[in-house]
C-alpha positions as CSV (number, residue, x, y, z in Angstrom):
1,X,16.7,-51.0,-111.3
2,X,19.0,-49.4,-108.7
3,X,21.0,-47.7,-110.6
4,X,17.8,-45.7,-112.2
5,X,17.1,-44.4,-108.6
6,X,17.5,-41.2,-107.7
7,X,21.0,-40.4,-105.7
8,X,20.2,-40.4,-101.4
9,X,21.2,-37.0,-101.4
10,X,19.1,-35.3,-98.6
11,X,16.0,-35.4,-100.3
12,X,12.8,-33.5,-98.6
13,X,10.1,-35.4,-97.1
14,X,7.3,-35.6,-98.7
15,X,4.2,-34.0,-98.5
16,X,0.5,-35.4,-97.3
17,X,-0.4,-34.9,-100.8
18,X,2.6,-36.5,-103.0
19,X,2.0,-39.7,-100.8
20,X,-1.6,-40.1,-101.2
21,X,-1.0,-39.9,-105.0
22,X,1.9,-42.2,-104.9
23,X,-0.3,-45.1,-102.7
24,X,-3.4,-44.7,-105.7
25,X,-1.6,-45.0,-108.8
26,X,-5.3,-46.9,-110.2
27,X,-7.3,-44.1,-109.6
28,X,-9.6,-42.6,-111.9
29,X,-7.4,-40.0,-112.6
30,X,-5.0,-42.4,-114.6
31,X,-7.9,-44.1,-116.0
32,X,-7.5,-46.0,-119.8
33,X,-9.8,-43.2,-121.3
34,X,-7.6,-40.6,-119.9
35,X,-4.1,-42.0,-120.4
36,X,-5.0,-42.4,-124.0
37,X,-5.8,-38.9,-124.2
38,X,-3.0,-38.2,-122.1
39,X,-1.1,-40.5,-125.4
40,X,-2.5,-38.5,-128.1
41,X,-1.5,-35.0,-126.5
42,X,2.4,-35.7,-125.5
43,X,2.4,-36.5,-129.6
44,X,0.3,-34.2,-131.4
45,X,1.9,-30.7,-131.3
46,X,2.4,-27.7,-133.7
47,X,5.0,-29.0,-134.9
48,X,3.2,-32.2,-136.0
49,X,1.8,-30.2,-139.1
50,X,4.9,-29.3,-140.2
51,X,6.0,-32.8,-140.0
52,X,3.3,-33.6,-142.3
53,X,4.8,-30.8,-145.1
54,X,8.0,-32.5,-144.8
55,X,6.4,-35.9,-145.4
56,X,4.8,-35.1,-148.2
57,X,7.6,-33.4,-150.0
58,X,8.6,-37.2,-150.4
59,X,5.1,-38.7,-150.8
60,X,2.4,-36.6,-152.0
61,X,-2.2,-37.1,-152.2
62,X,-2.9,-40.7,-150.8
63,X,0.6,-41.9,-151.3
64,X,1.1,-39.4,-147.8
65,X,-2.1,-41.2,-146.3
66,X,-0.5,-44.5,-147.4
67,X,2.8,-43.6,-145.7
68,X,0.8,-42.5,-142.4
69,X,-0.9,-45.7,-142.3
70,X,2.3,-47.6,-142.5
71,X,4.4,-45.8,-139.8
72,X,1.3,-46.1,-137.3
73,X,1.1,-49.9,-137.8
74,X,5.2,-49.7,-137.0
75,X,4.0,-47.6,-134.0
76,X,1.4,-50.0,-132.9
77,X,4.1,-52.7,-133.0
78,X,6.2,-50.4,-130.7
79,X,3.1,-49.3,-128.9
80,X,3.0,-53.5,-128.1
81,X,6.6,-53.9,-127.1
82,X,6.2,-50.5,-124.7
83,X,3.6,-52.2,-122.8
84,X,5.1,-55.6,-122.4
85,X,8.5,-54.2,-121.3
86,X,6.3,-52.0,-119.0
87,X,4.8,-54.8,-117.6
88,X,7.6,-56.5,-116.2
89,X,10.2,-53.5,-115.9
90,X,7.6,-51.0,-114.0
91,X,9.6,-47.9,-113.3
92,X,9.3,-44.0,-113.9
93,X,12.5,-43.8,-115.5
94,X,10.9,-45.2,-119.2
95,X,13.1,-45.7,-122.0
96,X,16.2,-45.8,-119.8
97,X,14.7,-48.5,-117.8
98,X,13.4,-50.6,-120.4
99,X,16.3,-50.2,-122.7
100,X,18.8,-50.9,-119.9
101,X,17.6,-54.2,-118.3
102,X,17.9,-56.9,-121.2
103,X,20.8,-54.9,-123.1
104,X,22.5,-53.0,-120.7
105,X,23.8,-49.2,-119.0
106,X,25.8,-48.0,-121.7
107,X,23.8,-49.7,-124.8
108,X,20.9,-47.9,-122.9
109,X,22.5,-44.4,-122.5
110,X,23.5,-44.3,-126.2
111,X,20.4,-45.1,-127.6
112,X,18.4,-43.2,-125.4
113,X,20.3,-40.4,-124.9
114,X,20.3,-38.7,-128.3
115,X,16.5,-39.4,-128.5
116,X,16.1,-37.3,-125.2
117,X,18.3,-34.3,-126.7
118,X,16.7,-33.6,-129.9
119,X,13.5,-33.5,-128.6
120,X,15.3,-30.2,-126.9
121,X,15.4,-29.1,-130.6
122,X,11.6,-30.2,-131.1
123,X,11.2,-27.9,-127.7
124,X,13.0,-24.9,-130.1
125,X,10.9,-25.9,-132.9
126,X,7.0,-26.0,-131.4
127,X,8.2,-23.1,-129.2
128,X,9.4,-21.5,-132.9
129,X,6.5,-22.2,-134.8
130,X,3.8,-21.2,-131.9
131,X,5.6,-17.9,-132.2
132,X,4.9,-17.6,-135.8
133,X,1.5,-18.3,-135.3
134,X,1.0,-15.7,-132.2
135,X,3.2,-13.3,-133.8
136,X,0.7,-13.6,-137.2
137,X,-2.5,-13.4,-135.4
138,X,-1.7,-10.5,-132.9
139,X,0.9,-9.1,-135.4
140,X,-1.5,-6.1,-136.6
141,X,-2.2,-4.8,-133.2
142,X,0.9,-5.7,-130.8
143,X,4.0,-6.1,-133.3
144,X,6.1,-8.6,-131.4
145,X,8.7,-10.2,-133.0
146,X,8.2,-14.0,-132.8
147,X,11.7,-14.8,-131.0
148,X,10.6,-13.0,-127.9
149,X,6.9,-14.9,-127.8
150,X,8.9,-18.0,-128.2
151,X,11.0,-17.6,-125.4
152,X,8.3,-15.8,-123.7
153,X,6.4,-19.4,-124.2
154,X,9.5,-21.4,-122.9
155,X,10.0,-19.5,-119.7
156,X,6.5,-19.3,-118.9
157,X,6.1,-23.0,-119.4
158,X,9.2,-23.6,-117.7
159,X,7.8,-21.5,-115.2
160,X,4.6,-23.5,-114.3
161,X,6.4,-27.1,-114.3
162,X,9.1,-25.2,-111.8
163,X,6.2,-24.4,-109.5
164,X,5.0,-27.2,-109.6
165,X,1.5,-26.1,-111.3
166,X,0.8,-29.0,-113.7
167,X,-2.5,-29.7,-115.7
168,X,-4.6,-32.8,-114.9
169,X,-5.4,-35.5,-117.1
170,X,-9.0,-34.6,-117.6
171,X,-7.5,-31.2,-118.2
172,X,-5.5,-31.9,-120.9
173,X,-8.1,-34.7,-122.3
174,X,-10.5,-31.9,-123.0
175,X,-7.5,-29.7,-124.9
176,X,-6.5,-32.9,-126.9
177,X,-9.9,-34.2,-128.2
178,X,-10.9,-30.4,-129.0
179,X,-7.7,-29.9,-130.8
180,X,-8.4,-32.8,-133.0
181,X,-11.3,-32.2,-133.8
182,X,-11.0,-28.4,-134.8
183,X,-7.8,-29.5,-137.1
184,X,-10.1,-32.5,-138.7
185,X,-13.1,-30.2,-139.1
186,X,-10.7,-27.6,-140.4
187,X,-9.3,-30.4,-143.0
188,X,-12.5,-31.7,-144.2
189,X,-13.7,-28.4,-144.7
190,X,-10.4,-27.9,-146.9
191,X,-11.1,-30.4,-148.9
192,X,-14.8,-29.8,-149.6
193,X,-14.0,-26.5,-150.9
194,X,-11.3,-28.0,-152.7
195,X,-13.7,-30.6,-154.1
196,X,-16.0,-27.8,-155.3
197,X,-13.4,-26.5,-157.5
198,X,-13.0,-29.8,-159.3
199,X,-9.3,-30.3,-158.4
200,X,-9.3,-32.8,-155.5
201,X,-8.8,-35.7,-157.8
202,X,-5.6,-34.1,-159.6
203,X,-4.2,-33.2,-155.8
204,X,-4.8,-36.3,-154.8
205,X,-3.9,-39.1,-157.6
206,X,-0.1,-37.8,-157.7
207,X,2.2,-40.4,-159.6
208,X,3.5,-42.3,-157.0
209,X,7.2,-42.2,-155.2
210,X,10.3,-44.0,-155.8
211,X,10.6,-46.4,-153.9
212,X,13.1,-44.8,-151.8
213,X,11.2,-42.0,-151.5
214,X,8.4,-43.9,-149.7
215,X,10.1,-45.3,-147.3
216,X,11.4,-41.9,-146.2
217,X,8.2,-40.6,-146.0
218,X,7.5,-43.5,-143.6
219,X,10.3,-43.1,-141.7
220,X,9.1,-39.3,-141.1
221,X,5.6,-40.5,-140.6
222,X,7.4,-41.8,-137.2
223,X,8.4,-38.8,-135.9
224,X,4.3,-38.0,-135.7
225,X,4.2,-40.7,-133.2
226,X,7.2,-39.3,-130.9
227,X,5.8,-38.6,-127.2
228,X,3.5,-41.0,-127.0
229,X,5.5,-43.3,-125.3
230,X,6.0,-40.6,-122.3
231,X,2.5,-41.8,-121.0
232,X,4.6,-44.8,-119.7
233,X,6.9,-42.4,-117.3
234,X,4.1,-39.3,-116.4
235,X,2.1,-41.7,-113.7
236,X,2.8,-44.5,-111.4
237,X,3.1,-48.1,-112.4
238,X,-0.1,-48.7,-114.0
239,X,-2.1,-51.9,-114.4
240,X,-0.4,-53.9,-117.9
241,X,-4.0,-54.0,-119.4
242,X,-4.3,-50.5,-118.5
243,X,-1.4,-48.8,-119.9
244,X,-1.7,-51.7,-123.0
245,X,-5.2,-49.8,-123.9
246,X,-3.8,-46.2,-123.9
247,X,-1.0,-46.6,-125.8
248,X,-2.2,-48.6,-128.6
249,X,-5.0,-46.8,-128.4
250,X,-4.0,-43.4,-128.9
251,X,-1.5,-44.9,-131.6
252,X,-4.9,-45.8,-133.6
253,X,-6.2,-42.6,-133.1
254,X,-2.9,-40.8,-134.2
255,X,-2.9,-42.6,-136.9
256,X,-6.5,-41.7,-138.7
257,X,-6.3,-38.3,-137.4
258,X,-2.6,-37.9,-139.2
259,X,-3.6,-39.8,-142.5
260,X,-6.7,-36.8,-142.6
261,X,-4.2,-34.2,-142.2
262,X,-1.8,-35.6,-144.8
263,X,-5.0,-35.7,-147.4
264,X,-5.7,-32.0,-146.2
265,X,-2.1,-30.8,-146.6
266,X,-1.4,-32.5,-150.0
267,X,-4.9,-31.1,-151.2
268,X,-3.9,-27.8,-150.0
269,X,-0.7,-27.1,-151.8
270,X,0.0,-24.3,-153.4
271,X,-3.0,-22.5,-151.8
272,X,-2.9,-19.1,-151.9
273,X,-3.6,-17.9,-148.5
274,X,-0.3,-18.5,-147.4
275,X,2.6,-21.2,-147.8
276,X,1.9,-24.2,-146.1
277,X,5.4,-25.0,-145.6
278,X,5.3,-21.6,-143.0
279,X,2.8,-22.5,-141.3
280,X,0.4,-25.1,-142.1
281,X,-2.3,-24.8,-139.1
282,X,-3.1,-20.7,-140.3
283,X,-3.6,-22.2,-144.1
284,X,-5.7,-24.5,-143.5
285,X,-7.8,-22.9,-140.7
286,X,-7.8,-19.9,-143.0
287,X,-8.8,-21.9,-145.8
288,X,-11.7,-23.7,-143.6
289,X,-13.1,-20.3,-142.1
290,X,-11.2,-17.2,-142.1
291,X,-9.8,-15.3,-139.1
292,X,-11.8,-16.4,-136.8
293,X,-10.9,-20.3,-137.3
294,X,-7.2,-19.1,-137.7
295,X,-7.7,-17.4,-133.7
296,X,-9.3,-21.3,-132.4
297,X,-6.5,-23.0,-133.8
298,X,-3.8,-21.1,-132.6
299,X,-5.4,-21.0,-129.0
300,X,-5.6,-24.9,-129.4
301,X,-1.8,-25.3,-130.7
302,X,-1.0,-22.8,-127.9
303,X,-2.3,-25.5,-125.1
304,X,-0.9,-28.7,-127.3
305,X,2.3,-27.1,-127.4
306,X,1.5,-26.6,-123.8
307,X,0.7,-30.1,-122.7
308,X,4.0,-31.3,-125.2
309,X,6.4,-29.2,-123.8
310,X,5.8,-29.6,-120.0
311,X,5.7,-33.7,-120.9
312,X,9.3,-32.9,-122.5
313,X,10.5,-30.9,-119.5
314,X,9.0,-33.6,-117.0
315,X,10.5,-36.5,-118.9
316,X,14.2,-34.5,-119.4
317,X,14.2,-33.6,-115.5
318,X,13.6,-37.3,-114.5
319,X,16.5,-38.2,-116.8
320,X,18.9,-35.7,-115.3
321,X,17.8,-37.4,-112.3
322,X,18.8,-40.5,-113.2
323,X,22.2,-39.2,-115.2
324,X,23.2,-37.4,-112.3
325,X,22.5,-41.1,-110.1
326,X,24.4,-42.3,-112.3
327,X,27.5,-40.4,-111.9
328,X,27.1,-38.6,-115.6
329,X,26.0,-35.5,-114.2
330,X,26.8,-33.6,-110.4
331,X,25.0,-35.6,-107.7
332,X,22.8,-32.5,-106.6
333,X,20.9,-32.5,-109.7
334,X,19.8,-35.6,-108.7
335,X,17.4,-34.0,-105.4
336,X,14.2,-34.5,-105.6
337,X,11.7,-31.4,-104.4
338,X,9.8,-33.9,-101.7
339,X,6.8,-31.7,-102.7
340,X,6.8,-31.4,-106.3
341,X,8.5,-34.4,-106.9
342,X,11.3,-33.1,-109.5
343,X,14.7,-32.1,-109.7
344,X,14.9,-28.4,-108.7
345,X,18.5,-28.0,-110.2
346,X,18.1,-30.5,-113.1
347,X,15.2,-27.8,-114.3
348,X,17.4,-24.6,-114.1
349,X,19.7,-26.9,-116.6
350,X,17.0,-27.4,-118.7
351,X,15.6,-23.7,-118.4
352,X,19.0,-22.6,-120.2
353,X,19.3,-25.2,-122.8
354,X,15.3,-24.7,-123.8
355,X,16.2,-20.8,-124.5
356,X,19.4,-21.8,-126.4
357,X,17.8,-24.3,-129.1
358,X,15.0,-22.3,-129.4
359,X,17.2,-19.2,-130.0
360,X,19.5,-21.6,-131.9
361,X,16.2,-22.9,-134.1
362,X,14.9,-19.7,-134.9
363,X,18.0,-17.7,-135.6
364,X,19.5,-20.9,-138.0
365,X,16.5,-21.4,-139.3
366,X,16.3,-25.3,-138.2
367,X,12.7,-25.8,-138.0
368,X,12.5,-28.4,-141.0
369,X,15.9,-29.8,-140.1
370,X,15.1,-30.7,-136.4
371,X,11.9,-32.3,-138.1
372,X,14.1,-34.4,-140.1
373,X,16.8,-35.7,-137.6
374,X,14.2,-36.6,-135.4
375,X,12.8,-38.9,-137.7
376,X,15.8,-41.7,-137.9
377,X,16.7,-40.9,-134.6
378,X,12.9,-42.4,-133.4
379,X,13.5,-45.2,-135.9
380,X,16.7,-46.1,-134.2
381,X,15.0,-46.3,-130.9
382,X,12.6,-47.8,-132.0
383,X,14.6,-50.4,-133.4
384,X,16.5,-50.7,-129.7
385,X,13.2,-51.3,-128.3
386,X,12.0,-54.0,-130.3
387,X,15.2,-55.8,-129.7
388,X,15.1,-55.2,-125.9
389,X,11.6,-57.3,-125.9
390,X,13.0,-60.1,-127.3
391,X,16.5,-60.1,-125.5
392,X,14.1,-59.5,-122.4
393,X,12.3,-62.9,-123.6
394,X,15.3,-64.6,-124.2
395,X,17.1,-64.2,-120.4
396,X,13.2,-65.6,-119.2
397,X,12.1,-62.9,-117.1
398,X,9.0,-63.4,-118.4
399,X,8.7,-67.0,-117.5
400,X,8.9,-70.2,-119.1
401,X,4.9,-70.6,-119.5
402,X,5.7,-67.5,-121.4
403,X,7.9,-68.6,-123.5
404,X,7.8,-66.8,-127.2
405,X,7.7,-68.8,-130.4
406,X,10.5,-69.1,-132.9
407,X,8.8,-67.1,-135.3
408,X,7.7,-64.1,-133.3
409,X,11.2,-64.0,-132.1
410,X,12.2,-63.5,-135.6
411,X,9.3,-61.4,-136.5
412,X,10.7,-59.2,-133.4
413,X,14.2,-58.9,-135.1
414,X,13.0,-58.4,-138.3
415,X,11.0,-55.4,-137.0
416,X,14.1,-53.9,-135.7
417,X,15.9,-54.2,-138.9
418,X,12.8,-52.3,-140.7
419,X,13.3,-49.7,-138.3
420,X,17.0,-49.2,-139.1
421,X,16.4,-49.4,-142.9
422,X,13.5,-46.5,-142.5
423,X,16.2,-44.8,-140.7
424,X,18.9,-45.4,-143.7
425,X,16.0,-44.3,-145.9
426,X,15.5,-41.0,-144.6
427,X,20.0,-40.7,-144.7
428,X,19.3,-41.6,-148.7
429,X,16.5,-39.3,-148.9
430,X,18.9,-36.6,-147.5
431,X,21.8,-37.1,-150.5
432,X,18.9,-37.5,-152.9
433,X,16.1,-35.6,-152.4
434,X,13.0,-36.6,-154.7
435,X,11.5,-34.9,-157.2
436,X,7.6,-34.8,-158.4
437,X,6.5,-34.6,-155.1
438,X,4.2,-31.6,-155.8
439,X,6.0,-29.5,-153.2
440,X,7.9,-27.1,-153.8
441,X,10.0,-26.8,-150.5
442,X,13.1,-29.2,-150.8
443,X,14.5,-30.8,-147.9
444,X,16.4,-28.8,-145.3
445,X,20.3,-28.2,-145.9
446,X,22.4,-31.7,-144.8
447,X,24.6,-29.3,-142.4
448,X,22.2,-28.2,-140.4
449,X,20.8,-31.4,-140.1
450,X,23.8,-32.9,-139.3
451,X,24.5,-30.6,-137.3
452,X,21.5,-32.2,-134.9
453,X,22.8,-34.9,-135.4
454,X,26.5,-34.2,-134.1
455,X,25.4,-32.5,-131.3
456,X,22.7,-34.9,-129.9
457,X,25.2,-37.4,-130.2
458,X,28.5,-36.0,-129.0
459,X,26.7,-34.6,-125.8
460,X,25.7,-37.9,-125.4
461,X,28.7,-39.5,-125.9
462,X,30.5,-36.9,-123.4
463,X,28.1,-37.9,-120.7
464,X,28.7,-41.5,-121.3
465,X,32.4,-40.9,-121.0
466,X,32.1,-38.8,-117.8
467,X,30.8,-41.3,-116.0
468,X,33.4,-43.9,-117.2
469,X,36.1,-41.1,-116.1
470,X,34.2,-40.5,-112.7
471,X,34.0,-44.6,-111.8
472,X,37.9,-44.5,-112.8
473,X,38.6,-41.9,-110.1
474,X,36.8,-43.9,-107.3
475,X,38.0,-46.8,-108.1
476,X,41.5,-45.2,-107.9
């Protein structure tokens, strides 16, 4: 994949250090245990609760669990594709890599590329929300508004990634299992007290959804999943078995850990420590055990939203990188620190357009809409990369021996074409929002939605024509 590689623009040597790690890609620091915590933490975030309120304004009690259950079996399906496209496309540069061998540069670049820039709103929105949370807990002592900790969070995470100061695995493995297991203890805790009040059964056996409704709540079950496939671009080429393990691994364990949540959330409504629509992590650590439950969690979120935020910034860098390579973006942005191993200039880019959204999601108010563009966005990529494992089958790159049945090749398309109905779900689900979900928060407003929208996609459809312009003028 040459034209994923980094432009020969001058780039540093490398150090003693950034070689040694590059010859051991199998060592025990990339081990299956760790990459699948590694998984779990690019996906679950702040954020991620809030996903779950938006979910269950469409399916609410165990119809939510239900919905959960269904998008992780989608995302185990993708979770299977990832890996075998992994396996014979081995490169750093992901979804661009694996997207554009069996279908091509520009199918690649618009698929992928609107992906990539909303999760620069989902930066705005963790950053957003973790603000809320900070601002709430050290509100009656230091009165900061929540804008300038969110930014303060941005820069400062910015910061660390620029300096090259990232966490290990086993670093962030210990920050990802205790986050889920202080948000699970949190939710069964919830739900016994709940249960003592004798209304867990009339929370949780809500009439069930249209049918149109359910499928948008699966389709925003996927956006729970989103990040987990970053494991596949954070480390070296890893072993197929080994990167197989992690990501349908931590897929599994998404999935049971989401499904609680969803339970906890829909048992939770209408609690009255606090809207769970605001902030659904303080209600239901409040709920669990006070203040001092409320203080663990946020210190948790603050080191999820940690770990998610640096993956997004490493992942974004490498795909300015490979922009700038490809003539989309000014060659310079595609040097490579020979220490640090990332794009110095690509990350000053990034620096401005991470204060932006989250300015632009706290002053608009698009937490809840960034949520829901995400969602069909995922689906569509989704959809792209189910259809790149079977046009990668059909060109026989993976060898004749291997050669796939009729029927799982059109068990592969007609996972695809789920994918882009869930994503014409949540578009219906938009127009029509349900009713009897046992929330009271609607969905957000379709302008600022598609607003995400327009602008994820008409950046990416400007860099895309950039590059045509710029081969153009050399060709000329």
């Amino acid at each position: 994949m040459t034209w994923l590689a980094p432009a020969p623009a001058t780039p540093e040597p490398p150090s003693k250090k950034a070689c040694t790690r590059a010859a051991n890609p199998g060592s025990a620091e990339t081990s299956a245990g760790l990459l699948l915590a590694s998984g779990c933490g690019t996906a679950v975030a702040a954020v991620c609760a809030s996903g779950l309120v938006v979910l269950t304004q469409q399916a609410a009690g165990l119809w939510a669990a239900l919905s959960v259950l269904c998008g992780g079996s989608l995302a185990w399906a993708v979770a299977r594709c990832l890996s075998r496209l992994a396996e014979h496309i081995p490169s750093r540069a992901g979804l661009l890599a694996y997207l554009g061998r069996p279908l091509g540069q520009k199918a690649a670049l618009l698929l992928a590329l609107p992906y990539f820039l909303l999760s620069l709103f989902l930066v705005g929105a963790e950053a957003t929300l973790l603000g809320r949370l900070l601002s709430f807990l050290i509100g009656p002592r230091l009165p900061v508004p929540s804008v300038v900790l969110a930014l303060g969070f941005v820069a400062f995470t910015w910061l660390l990634c620029r300096c090259g100061a990232q966490i290990s695995l086993r670093s962030q493995a210990v920050c990802t299992w205790a986050l889920l297991a202080g948000l699970s203890l949190c939710a069964v805790i919830s739900l016994g007290k709940v249960a003592a009040a004798g209304s867990l059964g009339a929370r949780l056996l809500q009439p069930p959804p249209s049918l149109t409704g359910f499928l948008g709540a699966v389709a925003q079950s996927l956006f729970l999943f989103m990040g987990f496939e970053l494991v596949t671009s954070q480390t070296a080429p890893l072993p197929a078995p080994v990167l197989r393990r992690a990501l349908v691994g931590s897929v599994g364990l998404l999935t049971a850990f989401y499904a609680l949540l969803a339970i906890a959330v829909s048992a939770c409504q209408g609690s009255p420590l606090g809207s769970l629509a605001e902030l659904p992590q303080r209600t239901l650590a409040q709920q669990a055990a006070g203040l001092p439950a409320v203080a663990a969690i946020t210190l948790l979120s603050a080191l999820a939203s940690y770990t998610s935020v640096n993956g997004a910034l490493l992942a974004l860098s490498r795909l300015c990188a490979a922009l700038a390579s490809l003539g989309s973006l000014p060659r310079s942005w595609a040097q490579v620190d020979g220490r640090r191993l990332l794009p110095r200039r690509a990350l000053w880019v990034l620096l401005l357009c991470g204060t932006a959204a989250t300015w632009l999601v706290h002053s608009l108010d698009l937490l809840f809409a960034a949520i829901f563009a995400a969602a069909p966005t995922a689906a569509v990529l989704y959809a792209a990369l189910a259809v790149a494992r079977e046009a990668l089958a059909q060109r026989h790159d993976l060898g004749a021996a291997q050669k796939r049945p009729l029927w799982r090749r059109v068990a592969g398309y007609s996972l695809a074409a789920l994918f882009v109905g869930l994503a014409l779900a949540v578009l219906l689900s938009l127009l029509d929002p349900p009713t009897g979900s046992g929330s009271s928060l609607g969905p957000p407003p379709a302008r600022h939605v598609l607003f995400i929208w327009a602008s994820a996609y008409a950046v990416s459809l400007l860099l895309i024509f950039s590059r045509h312009l710029r081969r153009k003028r050399i060709d000329r």
